[in-house]
C-alpha positions in Angstrom: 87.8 -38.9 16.6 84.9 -41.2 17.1 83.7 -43.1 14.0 80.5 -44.9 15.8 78.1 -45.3 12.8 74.4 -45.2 13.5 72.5 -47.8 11.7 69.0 -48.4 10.6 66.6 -49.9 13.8 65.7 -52.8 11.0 68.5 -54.0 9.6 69.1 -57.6 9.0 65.6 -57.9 10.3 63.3 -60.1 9.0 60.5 -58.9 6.8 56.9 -59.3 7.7 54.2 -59.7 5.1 52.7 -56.0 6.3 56.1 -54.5 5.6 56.0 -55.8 2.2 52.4 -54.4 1.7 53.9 -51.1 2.4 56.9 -51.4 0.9 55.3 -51.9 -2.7 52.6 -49.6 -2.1 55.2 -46.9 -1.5 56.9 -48.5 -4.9 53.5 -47.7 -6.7 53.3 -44.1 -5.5 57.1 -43.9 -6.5 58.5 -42.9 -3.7 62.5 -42.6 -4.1 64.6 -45.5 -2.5 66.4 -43.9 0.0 63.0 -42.1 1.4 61.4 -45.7 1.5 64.8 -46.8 3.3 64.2 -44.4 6.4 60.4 -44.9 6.2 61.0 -48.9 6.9 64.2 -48.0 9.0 66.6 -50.0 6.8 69.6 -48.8 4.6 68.9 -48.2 0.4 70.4 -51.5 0.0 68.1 -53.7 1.9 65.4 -52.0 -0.1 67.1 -52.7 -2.9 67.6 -56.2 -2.0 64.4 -56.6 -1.3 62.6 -55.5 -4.1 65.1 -57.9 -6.3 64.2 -60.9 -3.8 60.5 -60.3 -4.7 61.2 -60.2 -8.3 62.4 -63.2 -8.0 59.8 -64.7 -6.4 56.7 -63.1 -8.7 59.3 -64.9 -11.7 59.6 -68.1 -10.7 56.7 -68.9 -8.0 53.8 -66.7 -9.8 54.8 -67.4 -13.4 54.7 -62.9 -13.8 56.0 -61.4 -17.0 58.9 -59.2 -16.5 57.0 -56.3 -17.6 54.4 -56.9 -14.5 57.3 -57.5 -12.0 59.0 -54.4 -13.0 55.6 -52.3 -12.7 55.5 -54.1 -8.7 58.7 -53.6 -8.1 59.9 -50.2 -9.4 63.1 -52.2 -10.9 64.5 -52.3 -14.3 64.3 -55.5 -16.9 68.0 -55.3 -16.4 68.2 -55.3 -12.9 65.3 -58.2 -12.6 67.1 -60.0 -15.8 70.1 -60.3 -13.5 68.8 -61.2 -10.4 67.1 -64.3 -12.1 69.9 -65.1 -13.8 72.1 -64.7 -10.1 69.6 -66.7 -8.4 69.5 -69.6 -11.0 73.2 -69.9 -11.2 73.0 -70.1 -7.1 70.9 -72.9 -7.6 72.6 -75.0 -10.5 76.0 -74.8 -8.3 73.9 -75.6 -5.2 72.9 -78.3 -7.7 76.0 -79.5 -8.5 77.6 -79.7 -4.8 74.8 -81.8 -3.6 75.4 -84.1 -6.8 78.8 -84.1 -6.0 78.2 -85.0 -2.5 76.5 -87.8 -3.3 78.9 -89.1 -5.5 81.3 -89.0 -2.9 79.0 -90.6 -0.6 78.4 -93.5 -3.0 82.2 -94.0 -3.5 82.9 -94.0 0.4 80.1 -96.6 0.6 81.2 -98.8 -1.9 85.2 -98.6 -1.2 85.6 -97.0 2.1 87.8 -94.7 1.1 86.8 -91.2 1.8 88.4 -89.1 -1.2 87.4 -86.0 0.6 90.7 -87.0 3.0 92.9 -87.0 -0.2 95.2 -83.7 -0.4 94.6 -83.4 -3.7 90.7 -83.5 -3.5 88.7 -80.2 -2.2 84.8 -80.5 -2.6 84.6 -77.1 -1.6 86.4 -75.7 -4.2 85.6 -74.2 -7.6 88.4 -76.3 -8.7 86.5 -78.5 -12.0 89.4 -80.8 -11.9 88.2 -82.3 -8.6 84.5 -82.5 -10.0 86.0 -84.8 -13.6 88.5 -86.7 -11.0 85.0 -87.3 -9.0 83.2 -88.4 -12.5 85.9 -90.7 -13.3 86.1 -92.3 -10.3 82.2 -92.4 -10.3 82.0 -93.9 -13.8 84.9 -96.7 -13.2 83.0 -97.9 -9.8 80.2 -98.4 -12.7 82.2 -100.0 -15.1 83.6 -102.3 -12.4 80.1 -103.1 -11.5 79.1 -103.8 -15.1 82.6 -106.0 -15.1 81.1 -108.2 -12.6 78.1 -109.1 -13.6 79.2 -109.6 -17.1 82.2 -112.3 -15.8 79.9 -113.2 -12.8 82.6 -112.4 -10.4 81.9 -113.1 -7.0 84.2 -110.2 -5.1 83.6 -106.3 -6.0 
C-alpha cells in the first residue's frame, strides 16, 4: 500500500504582505479555517499559526487591545492570552541564555578556563543548577575583584 501524502503547494512558505491582506479579509467575512487553508494552499495549522503570529504582533508592536486583536484575527482571548504568554517566555529564556553566555564569556576571559568544557556544566540545558553554579562563580570573580582593590593587590 502506498502512503504518499499530498501536501499543501505553500507550506513552510513564507508569507507575503498580500497573503496576509487576504487572509484577514477572509477572517472578517468568517470564512471557516480549513476553507481559508485550501484557499491559501496551506494546512489548518499554518493558518492557525498564522493568525496567532499576528496576534502577537498587533499585542506587542501596535499596542491593540485583545478585544481588537481577536475581532482581526478570528481567535479567542484564550487562544491570544496564550500565545503572548508562549512568546514572552521564549523570549525571557532567550533572555537568560544570552545572559548566561556572557557570563561565561566574562569568566573565560578573566581565568581562561572555559567551564563550558567541564562535564558537569551544560549551557544548553534546562538544568538551573548550572545557571546558580554560573552565578556563583560570576559573583566570586567580583568579590575577588573587590578583594583587590580593597588590599591593593597587584596579581588577580
Amino acid at each position: 500500500m502506498n502512503n504518499l501524502t499530498i501536501y499543501p503547494s505553500n507550506i513552510g512558505k513564507p508569507w507575503s504582505e498580500e497573503e496576509i491582506i487576504q487572509l484577514l479579509k477572509e477572517v472578517q467575512k468568517k470564512i471557516p479555517i480549513d476553507e481559508i487553508a485550501i484557499l491559501h494552499k496551506r494546512t489548518y495549522g499554518g493558518i492557525h499559526a498564522r493568525l496567532k503570529h499576528l496576534a502577537i504582533e498587533y499585542h506587542y508592536n501596535d499596542k491593540r487591545p485583545i478585544e481588537q486583536i481577536m475581532k482581526f484575527t478570528g481567535l479567542s482571548e484564550v487562544d491570544i492570552k496564550d500565545s503572548i504568554r508562549r512568546h514572552k517566555q521564549k523570549i525571557e529564556k532567550q533572555t537568560q541564555q544570552e545572559e548566561q553566555e556572557k557570563k561565561i564569556e566574562t569568566i573565560k576571559k578573566e581565568t581562561g578556563h572555559d567551564i563550558r568544557d567541564d562535564s558537569c556544566f551544560s549551557p544548553n540545558s534546562n538544568d538551573d543548577i548550572n545557571i546558580k553554579i554560573l552565578n556563583v562563580l560570576y559573583d566570586i570573580k567580583h568579590l575577588m575583584e573587590d578583594i583587590h582593590k580593597h588590599f591593593g593587590c597587584a596579581n588577580k
